[in-house]
DSSP file (Angstrom, degrees, kcal/mol; ACC not computed):
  #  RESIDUE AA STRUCTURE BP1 BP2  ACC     N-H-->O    O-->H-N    N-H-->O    O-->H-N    TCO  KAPPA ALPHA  PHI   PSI    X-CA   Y-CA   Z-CA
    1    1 A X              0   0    0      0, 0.0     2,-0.3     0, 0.0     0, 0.0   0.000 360.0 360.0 360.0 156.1   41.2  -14.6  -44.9
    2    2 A X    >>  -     0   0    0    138,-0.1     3,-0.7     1,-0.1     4,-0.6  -0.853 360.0 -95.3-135.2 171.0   38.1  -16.2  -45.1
    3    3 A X  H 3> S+     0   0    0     -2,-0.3     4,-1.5   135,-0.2   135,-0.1   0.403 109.3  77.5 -32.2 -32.0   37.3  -19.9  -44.0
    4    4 A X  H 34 S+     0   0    0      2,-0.2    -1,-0.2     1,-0.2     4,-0.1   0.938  96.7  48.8 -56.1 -56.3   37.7  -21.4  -47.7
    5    5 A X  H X> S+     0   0    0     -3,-0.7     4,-1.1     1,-0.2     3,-0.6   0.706 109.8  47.0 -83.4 -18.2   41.5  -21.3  -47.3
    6    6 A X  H 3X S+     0   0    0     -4,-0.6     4,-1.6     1,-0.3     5,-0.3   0.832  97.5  78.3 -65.3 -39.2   41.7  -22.9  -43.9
    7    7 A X  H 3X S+     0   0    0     -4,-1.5     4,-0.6     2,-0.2    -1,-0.3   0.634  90.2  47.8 -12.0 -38.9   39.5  -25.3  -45.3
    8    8 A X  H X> S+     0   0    0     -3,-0.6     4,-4.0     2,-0.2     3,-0.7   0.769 107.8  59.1-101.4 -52.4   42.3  -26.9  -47.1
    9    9 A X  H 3X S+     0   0    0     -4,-1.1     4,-1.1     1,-0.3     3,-0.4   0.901 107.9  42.4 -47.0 -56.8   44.2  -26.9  -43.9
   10   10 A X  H 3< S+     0   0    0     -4,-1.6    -1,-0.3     2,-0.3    -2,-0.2   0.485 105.8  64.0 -61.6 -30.5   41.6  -29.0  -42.0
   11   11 A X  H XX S+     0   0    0     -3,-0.7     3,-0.7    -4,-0.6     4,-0.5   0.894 105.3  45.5 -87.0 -24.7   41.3  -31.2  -44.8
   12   12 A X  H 3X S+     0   0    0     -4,-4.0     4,-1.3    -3,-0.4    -2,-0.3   0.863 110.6  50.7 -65.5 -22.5   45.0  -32.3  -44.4
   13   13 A X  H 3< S+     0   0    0     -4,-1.1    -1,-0.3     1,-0.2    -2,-0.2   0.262 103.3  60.3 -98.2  32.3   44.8  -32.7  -40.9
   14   14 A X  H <4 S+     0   0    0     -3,-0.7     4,-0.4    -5,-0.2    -1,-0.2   0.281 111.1  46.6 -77.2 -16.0   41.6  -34.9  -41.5
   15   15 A X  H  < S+     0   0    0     -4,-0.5     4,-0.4     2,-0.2    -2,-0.2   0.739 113.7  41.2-111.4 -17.8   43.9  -37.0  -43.4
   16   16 A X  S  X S+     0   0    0     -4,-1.3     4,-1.8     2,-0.1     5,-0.3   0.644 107.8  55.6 -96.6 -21.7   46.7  -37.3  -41.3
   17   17 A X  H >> S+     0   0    0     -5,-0.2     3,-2.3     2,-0.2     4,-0.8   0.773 114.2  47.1 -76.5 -92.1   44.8  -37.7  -37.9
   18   18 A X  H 3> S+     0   0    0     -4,-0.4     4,-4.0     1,-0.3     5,-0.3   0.760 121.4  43.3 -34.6 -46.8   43.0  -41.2  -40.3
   19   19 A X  H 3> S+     0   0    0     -4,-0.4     4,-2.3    -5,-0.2    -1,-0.3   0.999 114.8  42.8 -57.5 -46.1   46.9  -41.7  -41.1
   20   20 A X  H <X S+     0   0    0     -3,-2.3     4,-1.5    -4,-1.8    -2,-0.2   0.961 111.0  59.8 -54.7 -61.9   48.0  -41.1  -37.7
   21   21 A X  H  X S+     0   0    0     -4,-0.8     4,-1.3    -5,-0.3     3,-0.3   0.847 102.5  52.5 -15.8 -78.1   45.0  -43.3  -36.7
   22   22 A X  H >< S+     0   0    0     -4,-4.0     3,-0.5    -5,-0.2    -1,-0.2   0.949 101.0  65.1 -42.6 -67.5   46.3  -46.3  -38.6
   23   23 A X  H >X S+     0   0    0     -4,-2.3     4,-0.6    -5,-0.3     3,-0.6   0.768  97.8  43.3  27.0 -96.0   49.1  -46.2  -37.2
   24   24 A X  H 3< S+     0   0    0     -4,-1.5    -1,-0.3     1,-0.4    -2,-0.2   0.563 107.2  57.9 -87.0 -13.1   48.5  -46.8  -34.0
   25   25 A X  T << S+     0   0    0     -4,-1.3    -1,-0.4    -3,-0.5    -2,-0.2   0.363  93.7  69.9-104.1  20.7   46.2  -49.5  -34.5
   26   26 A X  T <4 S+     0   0    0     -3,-0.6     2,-1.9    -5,-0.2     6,-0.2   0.791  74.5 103.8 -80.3 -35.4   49.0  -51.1  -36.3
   27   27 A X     <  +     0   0    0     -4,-0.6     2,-0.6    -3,-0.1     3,-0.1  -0.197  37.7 141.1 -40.6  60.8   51.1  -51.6  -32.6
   28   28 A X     >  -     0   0    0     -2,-1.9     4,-2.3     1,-0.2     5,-0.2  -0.941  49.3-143.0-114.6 131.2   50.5  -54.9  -32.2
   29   29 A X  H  > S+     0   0    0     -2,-0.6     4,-2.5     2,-0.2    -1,-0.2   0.943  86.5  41.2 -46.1 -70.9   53.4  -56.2  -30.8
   30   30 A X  H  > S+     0   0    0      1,-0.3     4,-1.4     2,-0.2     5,-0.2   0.951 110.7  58.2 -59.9 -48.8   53.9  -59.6  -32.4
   31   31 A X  H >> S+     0   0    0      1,-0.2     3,-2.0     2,-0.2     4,-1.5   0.937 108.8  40.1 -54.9 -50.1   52.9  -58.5  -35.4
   32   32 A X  H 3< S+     0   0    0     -4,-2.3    -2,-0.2     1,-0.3    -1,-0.2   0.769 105.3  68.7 -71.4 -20.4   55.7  -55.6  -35.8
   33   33 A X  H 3< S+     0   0    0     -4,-2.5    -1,-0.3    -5,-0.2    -2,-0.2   0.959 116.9  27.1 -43.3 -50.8   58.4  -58.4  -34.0
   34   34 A X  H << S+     0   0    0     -3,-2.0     2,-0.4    -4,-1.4    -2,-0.2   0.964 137.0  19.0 -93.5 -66.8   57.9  -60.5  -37.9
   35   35 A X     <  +     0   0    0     -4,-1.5    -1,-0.3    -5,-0.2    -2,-0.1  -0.919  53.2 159.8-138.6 113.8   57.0  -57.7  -40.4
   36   36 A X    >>  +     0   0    0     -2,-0.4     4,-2.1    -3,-0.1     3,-0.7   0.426  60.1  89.0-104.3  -1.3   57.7  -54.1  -39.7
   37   37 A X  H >> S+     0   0    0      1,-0.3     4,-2.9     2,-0.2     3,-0.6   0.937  82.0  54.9 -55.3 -47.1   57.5  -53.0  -43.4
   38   38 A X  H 34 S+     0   0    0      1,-0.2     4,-0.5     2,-0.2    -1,-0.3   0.880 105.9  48.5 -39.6 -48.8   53.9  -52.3  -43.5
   39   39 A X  H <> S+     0   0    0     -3,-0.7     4,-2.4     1,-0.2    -1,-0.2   0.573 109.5  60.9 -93.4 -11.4   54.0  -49.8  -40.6
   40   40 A X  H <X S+     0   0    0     -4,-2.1     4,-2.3    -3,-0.6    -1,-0.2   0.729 101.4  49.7 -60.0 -40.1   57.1  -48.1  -42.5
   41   41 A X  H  X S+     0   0    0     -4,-2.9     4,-1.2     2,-0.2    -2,-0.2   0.755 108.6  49.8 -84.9  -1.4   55.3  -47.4  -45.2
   42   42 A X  H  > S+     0   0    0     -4,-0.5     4,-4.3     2,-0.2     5,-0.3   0.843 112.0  52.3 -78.9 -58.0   52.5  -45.8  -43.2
   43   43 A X  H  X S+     0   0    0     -4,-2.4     4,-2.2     2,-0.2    -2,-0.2   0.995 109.7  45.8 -60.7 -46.4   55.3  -43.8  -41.4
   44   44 A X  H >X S+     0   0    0     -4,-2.3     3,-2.9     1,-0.2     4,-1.4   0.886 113.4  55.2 -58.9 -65.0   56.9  -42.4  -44.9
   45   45 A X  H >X S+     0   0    0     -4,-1.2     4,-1.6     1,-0.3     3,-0.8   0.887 114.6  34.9 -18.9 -70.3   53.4  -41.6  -46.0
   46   46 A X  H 3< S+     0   0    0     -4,-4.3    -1,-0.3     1,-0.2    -2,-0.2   0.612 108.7  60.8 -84.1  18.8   52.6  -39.6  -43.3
   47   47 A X  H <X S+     0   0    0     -3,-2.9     4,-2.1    -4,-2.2    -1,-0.2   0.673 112.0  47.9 -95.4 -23.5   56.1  -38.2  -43.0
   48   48 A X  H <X S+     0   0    0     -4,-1.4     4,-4.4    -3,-0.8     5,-0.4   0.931 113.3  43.8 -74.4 -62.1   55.3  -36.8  -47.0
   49   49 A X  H  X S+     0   0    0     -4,-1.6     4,-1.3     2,-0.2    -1,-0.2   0.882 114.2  52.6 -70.8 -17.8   52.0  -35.4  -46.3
   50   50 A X  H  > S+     0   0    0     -5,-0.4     4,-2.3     2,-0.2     5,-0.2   0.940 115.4  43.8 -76.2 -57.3   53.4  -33.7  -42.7
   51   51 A X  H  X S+     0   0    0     -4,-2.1     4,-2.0     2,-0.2    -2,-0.2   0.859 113.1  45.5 -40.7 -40.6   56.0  -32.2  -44.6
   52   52 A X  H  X S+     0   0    0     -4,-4.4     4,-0.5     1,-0.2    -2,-0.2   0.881 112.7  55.2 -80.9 -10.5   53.9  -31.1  -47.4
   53   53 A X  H  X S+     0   0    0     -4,-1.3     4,-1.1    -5,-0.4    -2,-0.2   0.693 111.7  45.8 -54.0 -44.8   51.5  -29.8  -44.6
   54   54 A X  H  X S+     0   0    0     -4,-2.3     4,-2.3     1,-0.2    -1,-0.2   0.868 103.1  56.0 -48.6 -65.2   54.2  -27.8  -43.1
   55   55 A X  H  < S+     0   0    0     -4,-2.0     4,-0.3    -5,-0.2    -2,-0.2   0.300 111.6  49.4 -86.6  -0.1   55.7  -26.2  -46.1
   56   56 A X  H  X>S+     0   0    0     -4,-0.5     4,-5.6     3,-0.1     5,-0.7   0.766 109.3  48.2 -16.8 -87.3   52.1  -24.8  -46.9
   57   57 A X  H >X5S+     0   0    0     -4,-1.1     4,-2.9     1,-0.2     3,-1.1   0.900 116.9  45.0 -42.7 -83.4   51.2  -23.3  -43.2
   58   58 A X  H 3<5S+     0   0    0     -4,-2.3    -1,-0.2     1,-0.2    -3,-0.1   0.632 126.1  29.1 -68.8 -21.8   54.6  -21.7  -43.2
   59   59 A X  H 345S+     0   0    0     -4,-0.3    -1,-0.2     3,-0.1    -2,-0.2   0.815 135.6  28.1 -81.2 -22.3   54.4  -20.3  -46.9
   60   60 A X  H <<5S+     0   0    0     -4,-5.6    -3,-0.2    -3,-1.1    -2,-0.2   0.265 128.9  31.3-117.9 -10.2   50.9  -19.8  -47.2
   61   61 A X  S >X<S+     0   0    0     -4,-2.9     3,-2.0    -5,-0.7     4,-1.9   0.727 113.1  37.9-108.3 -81.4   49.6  -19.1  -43.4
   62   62 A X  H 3> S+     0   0    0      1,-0.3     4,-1.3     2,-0.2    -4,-0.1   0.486 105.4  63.3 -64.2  -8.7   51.9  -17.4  -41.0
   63   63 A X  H 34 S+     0   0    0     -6,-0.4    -1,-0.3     2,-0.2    -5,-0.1   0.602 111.8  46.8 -99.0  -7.6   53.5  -14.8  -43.5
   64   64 A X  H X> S+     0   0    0     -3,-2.0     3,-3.4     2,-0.1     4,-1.5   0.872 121.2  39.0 -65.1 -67.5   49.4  -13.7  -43.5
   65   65 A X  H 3< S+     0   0    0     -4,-1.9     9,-0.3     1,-0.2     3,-0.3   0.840 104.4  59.4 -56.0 -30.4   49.4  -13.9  -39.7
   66   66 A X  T 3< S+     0   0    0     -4,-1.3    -1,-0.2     1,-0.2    -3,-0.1   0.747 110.7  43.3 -83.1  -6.4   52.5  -12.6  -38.9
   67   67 A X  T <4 S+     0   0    0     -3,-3.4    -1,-0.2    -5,-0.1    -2,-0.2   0.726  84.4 121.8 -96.6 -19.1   51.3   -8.7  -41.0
   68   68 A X  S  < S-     0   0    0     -4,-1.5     6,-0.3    -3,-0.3    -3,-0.0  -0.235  74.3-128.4 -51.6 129.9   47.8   -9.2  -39.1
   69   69 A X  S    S+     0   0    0      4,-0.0     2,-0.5     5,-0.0    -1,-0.1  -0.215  81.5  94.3 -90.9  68.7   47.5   -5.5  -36.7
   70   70 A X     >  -     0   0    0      1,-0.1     4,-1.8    -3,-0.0     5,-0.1  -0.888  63.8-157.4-160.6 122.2   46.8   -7.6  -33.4
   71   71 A X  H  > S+     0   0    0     -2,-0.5     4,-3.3     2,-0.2     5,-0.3   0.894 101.0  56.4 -65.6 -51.6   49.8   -8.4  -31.0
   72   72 A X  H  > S+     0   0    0      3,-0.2     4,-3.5     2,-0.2     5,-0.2   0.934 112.8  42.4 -37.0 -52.7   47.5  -11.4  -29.6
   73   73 A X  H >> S+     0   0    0      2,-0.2     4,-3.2     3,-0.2     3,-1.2   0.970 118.9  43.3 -47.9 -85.7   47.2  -12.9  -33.5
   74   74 A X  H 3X S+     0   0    0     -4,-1.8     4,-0.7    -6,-0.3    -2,-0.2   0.576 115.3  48.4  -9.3 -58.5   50.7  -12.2  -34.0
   75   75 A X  H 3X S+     0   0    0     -4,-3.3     4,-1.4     2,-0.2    -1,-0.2   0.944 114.8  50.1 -56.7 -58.3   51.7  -13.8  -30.3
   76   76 A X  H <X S+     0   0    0     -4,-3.5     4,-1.8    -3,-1.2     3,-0.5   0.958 110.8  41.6 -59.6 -70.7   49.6  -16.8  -31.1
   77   77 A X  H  X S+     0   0    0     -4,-3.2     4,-2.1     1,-0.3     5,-0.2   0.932 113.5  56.6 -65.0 -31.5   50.8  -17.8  -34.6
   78   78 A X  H  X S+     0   0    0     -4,-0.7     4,-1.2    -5,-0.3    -1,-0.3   0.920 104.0  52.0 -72.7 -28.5   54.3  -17.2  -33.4
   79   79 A X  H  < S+     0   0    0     -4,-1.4    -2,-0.2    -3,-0.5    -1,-0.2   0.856 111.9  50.8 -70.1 -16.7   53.9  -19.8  -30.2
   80   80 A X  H >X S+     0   0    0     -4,-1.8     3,-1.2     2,-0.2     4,-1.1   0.856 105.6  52.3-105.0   2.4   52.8  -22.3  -32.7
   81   81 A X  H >X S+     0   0    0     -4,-2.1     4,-0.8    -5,-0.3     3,-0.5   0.933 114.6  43.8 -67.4 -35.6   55.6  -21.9  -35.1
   82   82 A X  H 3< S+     0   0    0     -4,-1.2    -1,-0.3     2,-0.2    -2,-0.2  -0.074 112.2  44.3 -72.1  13.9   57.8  -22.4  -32.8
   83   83 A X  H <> S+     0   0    0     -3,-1.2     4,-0.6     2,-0.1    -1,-0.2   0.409 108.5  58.8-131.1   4.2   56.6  -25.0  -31.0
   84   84 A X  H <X S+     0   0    0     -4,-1.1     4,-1.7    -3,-0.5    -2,-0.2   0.413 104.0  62.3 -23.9 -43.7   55.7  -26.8  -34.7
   85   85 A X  H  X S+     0   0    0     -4,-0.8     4,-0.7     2,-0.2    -3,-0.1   0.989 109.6  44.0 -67.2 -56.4   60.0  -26.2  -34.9
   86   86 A X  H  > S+     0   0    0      1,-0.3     4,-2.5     2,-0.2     3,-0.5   0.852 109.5  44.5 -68.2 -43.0   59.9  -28.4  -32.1
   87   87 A X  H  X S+     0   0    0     -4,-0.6     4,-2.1     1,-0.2    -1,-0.3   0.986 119.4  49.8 -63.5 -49.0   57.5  -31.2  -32.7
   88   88 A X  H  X S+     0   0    0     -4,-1.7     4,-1.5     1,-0.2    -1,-0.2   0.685 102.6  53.3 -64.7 -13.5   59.1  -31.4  -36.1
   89   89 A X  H  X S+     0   0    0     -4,-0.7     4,-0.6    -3,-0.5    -1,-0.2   0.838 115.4  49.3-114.8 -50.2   62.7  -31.4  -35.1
   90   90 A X  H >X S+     0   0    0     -4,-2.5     4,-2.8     1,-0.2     3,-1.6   0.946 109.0  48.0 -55.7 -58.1   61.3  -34.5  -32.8
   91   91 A X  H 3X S+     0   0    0     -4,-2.1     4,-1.9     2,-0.3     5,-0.3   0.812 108.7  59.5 -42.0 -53.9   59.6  -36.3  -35.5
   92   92 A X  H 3< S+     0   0    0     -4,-1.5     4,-0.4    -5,-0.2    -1,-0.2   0.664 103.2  45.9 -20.4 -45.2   62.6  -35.9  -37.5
   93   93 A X  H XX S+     0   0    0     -3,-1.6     4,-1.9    -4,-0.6     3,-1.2   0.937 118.7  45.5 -83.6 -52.9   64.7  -37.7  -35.3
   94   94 A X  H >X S+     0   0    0     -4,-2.8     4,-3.5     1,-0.3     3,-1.3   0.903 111.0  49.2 -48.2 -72.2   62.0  -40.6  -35.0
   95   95 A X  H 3X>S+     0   0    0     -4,-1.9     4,-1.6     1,-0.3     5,-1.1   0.690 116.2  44.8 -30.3 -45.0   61.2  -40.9  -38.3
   96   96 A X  H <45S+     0   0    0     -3,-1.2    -1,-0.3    -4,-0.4    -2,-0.2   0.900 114.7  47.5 -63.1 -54.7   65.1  -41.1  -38.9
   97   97 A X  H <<5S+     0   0    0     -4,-1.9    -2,-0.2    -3,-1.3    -3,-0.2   0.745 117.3  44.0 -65.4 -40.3   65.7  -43.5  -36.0
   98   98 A X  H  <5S+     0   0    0     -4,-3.5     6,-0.2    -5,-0.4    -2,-0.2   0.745 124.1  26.7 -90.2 -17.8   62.8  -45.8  -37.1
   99   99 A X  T  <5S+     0   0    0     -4,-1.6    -3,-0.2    -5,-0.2    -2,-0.2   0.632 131.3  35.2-124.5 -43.1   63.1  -46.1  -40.7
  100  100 A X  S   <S+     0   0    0     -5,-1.1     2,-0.2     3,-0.0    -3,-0.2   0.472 124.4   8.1 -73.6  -3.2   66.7  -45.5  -41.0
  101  101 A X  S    S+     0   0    0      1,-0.3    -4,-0.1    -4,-0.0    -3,-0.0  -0.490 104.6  39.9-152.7-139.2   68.4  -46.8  -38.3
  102  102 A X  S    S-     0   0    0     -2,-0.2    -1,-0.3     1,-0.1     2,-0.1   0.246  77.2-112.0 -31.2 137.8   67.3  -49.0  -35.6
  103  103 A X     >  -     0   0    0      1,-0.1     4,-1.3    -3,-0.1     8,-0.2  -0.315   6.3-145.2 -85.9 149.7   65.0  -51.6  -36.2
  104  104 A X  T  4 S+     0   0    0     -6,-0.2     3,-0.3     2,-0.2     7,-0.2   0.933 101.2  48.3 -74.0 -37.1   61.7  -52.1  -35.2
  105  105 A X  T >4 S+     0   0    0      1,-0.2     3,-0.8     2,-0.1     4,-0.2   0.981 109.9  60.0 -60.3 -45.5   61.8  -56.1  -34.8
  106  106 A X  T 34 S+     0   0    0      1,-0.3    -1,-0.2     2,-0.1     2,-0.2   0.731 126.7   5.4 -53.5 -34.1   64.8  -55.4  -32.8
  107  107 A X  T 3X  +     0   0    0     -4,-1.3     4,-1.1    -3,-0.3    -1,-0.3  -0.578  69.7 160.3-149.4  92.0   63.1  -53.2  -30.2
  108  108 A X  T <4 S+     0   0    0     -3,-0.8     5,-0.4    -2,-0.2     4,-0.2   0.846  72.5  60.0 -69.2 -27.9   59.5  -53.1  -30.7
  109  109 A X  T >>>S+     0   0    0      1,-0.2     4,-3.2    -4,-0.2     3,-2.3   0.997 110.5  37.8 -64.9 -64.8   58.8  -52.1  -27.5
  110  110 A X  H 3>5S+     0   0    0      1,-0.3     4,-2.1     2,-0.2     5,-0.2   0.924 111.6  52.0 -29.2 -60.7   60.6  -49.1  -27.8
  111  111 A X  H 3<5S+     0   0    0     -4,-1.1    -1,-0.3     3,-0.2    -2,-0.2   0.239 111.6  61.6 -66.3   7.9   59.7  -48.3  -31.4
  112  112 A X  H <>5S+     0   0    0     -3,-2.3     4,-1.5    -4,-0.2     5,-0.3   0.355 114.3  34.3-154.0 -58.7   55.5  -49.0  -29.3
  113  113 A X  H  X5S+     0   0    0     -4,-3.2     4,-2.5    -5,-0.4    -2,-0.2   0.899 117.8  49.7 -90.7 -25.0   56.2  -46.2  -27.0
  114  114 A X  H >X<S+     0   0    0     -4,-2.1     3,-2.3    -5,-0.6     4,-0.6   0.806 113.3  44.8 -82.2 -90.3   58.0  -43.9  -29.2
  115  115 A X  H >> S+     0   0    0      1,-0.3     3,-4.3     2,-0.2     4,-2.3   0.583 117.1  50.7 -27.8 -75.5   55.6  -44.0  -31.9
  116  116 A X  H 3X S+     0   0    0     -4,-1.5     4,-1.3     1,-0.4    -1,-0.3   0.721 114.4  43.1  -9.5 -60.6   52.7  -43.7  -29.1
  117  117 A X  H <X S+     0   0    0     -4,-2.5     4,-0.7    -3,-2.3    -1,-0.4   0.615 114.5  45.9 -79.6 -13.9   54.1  -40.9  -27.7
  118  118 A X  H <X S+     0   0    0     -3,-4.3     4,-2.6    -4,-0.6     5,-0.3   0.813 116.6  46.5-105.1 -49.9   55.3  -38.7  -31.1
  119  119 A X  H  X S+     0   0    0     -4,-2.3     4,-1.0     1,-0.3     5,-0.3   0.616 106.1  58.5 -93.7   6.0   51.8  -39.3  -32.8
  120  120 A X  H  X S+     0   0    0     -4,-1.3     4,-1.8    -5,-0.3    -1,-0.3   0.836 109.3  47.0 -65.9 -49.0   49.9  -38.3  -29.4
  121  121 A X  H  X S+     0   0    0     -4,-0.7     4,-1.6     2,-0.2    -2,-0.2   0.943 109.4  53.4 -40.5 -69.4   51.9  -35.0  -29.8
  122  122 A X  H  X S+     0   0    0     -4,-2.6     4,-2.5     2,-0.2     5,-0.2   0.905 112.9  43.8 -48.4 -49.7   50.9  -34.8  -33.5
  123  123 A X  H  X>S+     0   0    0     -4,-1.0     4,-1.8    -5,-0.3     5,-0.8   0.914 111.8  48.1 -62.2 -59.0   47.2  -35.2  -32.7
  124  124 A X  H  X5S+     0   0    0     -4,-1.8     4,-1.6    -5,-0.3    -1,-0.2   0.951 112.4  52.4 -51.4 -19.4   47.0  -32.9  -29.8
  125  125 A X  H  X5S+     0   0    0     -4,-1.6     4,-1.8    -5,-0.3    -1,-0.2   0.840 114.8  44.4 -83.6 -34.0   49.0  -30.1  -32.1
  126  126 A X  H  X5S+     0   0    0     -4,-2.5     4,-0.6    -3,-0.4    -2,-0.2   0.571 112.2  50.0-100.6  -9.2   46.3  -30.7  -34.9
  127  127 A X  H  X5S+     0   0    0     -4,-1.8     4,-2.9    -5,-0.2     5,-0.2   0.818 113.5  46.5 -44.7 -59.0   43.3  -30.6  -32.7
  128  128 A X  H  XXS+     0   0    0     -4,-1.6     4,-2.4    -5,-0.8     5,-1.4   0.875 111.4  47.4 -64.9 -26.5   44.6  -27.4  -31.2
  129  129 A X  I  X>S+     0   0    0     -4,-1.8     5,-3.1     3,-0.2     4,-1.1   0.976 116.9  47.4 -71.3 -39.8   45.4  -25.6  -34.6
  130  130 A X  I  X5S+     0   0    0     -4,-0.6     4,-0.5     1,-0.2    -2,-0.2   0.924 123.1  36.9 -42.4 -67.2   41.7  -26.8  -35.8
  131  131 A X  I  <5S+     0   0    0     -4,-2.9    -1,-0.2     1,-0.2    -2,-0.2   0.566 136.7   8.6 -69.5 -26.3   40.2  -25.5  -32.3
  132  132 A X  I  <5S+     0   0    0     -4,-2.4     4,-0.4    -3,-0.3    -1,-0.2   0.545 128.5  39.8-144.4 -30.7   42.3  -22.2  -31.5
  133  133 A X  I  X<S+     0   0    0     -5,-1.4     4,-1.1    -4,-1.1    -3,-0.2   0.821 121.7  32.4-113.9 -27.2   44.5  -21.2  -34.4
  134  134 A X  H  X<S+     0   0    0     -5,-3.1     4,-2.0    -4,-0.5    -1,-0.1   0.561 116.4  65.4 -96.8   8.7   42.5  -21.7  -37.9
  135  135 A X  H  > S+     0   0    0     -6,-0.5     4,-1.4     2,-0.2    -1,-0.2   0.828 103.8  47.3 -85.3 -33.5   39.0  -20.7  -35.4
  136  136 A X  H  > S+     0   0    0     -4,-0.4     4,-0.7     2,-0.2    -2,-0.2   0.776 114.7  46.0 -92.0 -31.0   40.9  -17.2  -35.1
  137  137 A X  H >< S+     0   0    0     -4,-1.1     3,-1.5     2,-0.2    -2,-0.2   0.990 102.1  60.0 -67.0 -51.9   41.5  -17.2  -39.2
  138  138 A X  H 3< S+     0   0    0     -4,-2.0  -135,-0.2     1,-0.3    -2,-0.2   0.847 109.3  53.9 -46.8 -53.5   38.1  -18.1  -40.1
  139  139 A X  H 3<        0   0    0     -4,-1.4    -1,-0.3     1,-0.3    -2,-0.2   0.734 360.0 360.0 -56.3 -32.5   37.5  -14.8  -38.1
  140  140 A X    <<        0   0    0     -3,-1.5    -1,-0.3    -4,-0.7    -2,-0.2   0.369 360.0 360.0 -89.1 360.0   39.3  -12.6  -39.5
């Protein structure tokens, strides 16, 4: 595997860390109290490109890693599918909770901290595959 095809990887999470980005400078309080609609349509945009981001890596990544002959490789791309099950399984519920259900005007604060806290997650998970997991494809 050569660098070209992580390439692609890296250019989605350049485009969801800018989404992500937005985002969070959208948390202005007052504003999301009057008009949450905007910051919905940010989340459903980046809830499409995380999904399709997803369904990639797992068809197009890890069934590579998982034939690679090094237990380390192997070890490694299996902690971050599995801990990718988890971050998703969370995001899921947010995503669910925020656009489907409870309202944002109705508890911004909440819907403030939760967001904060989910799309800190998401960055620090797409920093570390850039830094430690597609650094170990490139090699290969």
């Amino acid at each position: 595997m050569s660098d070209v095809k992580t390439a692609t990887f890296r250019k989605q999470h350049e485009d969801i860390i800018i989404l992500i980005n937005s985002i969070l400078n959208s948390l202005e309080f007052e504003v999301l109290k009057v008009n949450s609609h905007g910051i919905k349509k940010l989340l459903t945009k980046l809830s499409n490109i995380v999904r399709i981001h997803i369904i990639l890596e797992d068809s197009a990544l890890y069934p590579i890693l998982e034939k690679i002959d090094n237990v380390d490789i192997r070890t490694k791309s299996r902690h971050f599918m599995n801990e990718m099950l988890v971050i998703s399984e969370t995001y899921s519920n947010y995503i669910e909770k925020w656009t489907a259900g409870s309202s944002i005007k109705e508890d911004t604060e909440n819907f403030i901290d939760e967001t904060r806290t989910i799309m800190e997650a998401l960055l620090n998970r797409f920093e570390r595959e850039n830094t430690d997991l597609y650094e170990i494809v490139d090699r290969l």
